[in-house]
C-alpha positions as CSV (number, residue, x, y, z in Angstrom):
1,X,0.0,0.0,0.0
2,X,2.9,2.3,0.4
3,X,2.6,3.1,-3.9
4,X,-0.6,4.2,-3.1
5,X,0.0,8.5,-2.3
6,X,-1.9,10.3,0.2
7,X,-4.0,13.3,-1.2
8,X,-1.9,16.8,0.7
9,X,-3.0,18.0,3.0
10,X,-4.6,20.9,1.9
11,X,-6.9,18.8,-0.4
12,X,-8.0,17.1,2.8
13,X,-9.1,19.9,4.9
14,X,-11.1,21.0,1.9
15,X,-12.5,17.7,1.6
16,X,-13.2,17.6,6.0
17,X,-14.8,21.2,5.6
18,X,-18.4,19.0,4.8
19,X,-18.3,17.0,7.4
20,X,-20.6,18.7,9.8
21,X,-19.0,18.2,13.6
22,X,-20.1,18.8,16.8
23,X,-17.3,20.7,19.0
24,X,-16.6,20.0,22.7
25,X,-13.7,20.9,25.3
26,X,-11.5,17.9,26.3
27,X,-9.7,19.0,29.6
28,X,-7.8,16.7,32.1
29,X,-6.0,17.7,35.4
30,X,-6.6,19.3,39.1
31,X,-5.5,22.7,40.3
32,X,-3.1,24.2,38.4
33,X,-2.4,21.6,36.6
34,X,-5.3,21.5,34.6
35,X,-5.1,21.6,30.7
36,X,-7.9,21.8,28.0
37,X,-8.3,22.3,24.3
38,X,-11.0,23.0,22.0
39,X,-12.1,19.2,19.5
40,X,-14.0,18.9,16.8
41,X,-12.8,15.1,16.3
42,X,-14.9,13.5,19.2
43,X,-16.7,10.0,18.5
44,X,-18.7,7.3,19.5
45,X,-17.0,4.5,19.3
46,X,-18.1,1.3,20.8
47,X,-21.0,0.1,23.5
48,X,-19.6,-2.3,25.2
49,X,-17.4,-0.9,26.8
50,X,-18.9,2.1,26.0
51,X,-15.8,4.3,24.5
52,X,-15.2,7.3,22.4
53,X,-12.5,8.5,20.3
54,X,-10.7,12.0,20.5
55,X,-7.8,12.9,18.2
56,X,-5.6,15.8,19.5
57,X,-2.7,17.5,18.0
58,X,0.8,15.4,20.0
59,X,2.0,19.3,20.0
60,X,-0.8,20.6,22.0
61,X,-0.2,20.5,26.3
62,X,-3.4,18.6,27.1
63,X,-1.5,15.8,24.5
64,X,0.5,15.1,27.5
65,X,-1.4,16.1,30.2
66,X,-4.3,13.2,29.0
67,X,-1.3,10.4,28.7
68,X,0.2,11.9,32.5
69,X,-3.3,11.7,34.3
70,X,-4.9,9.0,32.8
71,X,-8.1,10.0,32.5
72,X,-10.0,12.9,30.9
73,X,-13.6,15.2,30.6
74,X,-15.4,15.8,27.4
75,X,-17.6,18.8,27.6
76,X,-20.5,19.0,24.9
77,X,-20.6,22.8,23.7
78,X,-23.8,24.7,23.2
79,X,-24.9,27.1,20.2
80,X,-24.3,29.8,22.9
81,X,-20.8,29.1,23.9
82,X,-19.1,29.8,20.7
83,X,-16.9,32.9,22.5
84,X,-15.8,29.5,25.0
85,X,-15.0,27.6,22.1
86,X,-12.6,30.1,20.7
87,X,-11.1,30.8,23.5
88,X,-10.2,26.9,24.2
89,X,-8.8,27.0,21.0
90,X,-6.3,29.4,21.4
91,X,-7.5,32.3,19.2
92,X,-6.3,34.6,21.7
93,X,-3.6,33.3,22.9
94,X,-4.5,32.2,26.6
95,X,-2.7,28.2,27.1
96,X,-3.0,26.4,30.5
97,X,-4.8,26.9,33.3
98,X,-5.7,30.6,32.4
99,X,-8.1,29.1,29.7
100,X,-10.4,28.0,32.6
101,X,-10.8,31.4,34.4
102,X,-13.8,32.5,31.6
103,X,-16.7,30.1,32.6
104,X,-17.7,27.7,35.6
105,X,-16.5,24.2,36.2
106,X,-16.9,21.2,38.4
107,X,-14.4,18.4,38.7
108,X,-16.3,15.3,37.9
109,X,-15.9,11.9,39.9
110,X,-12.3,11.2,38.5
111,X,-11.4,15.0,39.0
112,X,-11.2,16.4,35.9
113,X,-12.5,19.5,34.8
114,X,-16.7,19.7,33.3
115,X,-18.2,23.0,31.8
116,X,-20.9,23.5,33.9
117,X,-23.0,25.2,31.3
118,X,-22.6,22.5,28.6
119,X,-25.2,20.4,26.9
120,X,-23.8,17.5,28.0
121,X,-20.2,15.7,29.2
122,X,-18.5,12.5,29.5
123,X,-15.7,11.2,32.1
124,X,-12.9,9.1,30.7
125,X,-10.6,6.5,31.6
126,X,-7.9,6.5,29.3
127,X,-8.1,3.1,27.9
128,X,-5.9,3.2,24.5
129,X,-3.4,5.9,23.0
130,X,-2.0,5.6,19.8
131,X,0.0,7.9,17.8
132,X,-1.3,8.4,14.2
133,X,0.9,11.0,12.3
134,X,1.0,14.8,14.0
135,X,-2.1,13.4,16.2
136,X,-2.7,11.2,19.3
137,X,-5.9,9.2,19.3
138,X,-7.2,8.6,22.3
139,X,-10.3,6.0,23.2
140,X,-11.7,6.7,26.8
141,X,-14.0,4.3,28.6
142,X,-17.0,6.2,29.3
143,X,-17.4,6.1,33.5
144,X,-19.7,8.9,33.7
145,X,-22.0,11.2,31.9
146,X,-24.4,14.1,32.5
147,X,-27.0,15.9,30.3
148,X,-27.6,19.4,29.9
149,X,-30.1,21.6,27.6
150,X,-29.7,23.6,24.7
151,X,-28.6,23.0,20.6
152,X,-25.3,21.9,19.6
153,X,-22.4,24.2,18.5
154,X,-21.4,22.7,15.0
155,X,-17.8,23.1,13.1
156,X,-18.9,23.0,9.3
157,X,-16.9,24.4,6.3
158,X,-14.3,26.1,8.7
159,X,-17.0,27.9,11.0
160,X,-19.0,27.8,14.2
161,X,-22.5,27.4,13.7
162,X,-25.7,26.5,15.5
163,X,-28.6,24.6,14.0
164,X,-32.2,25.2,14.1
165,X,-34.4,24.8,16.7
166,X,-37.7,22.4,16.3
């Protein structure tokens, strides 16, 4: 399979811009010590054990923070908390514990960090890492969840958006 070229890169982000995707915060870590990062790549993966997938950039601090603790929060983002979602991401320049000082949070069963204001979260036991070009996949083992109200907040062709209400 080798012979066979990848398309560049650029030709796949044009290509992932259609793929509508809901957007959480992955975070991991007590105290100061807590890290978190804007995803778009969060999914279901399995039932039994019930499991999800996150990919996150090796380069990123939560990368490490995630294989260091062990265990990790998914935060579900709402069609209101698109400011949140930014700022998780970097876009103004606010890394590590800072990032947490904009909303509420609770620390979940295992400790790590939950949006209190999300539509929903997960806890996770790390149960596989694997390292996949510039991007660690992780699959948690789903220990906990909670609900919350309100639309999703969707990535689709490069931008936040919200969908209709019924």
């Amino acid at each position: 399979m080798a012979e066979i070229r990848s398309v560049e890169a650029a030709e796949f982000r044009q290509a992932m811009r259609n793929l509508a995707s809901g957007v959480a915060i992955v975070a991991t870590g007590v105290g100061a010590a807590r890290r978190g990062l804007t995803v778009s790549s969060v999914t279901s993966l399995c039932m039994d054990p019930p499991c999800l997938l996150v990919g996150i950039n090796a380069t990123s601090e939560t990368h490490d923070a995630i294989l260091a603790n062990g265990r990790f929060g998914v935060s579900l983002l709402g069609s209101e908390q698109q400011d949140l979602a930014l700022h998780f991401a970097g876009r103004d320049g606010v890394k590590g514990l800072e990032r947490f000082s904009t909303a509420s949070w609770d620390q979940g069963m295992l400790g790590v960090p939950l949006l209190d204001s999300g539509i929903g979260a997960m806890e996770c036991v790390l149960h596989h890492h694997q390292m996949v070009g510039t991007h660690g996949l992780f699959i948690g083992r789903i220990v906990a969840t909670r609900g919350g109200d309100g639309g999703p907040l969707v990535n689709f062709q490069g931008a936040l958006r919200t969908l209709p209400q019924p």
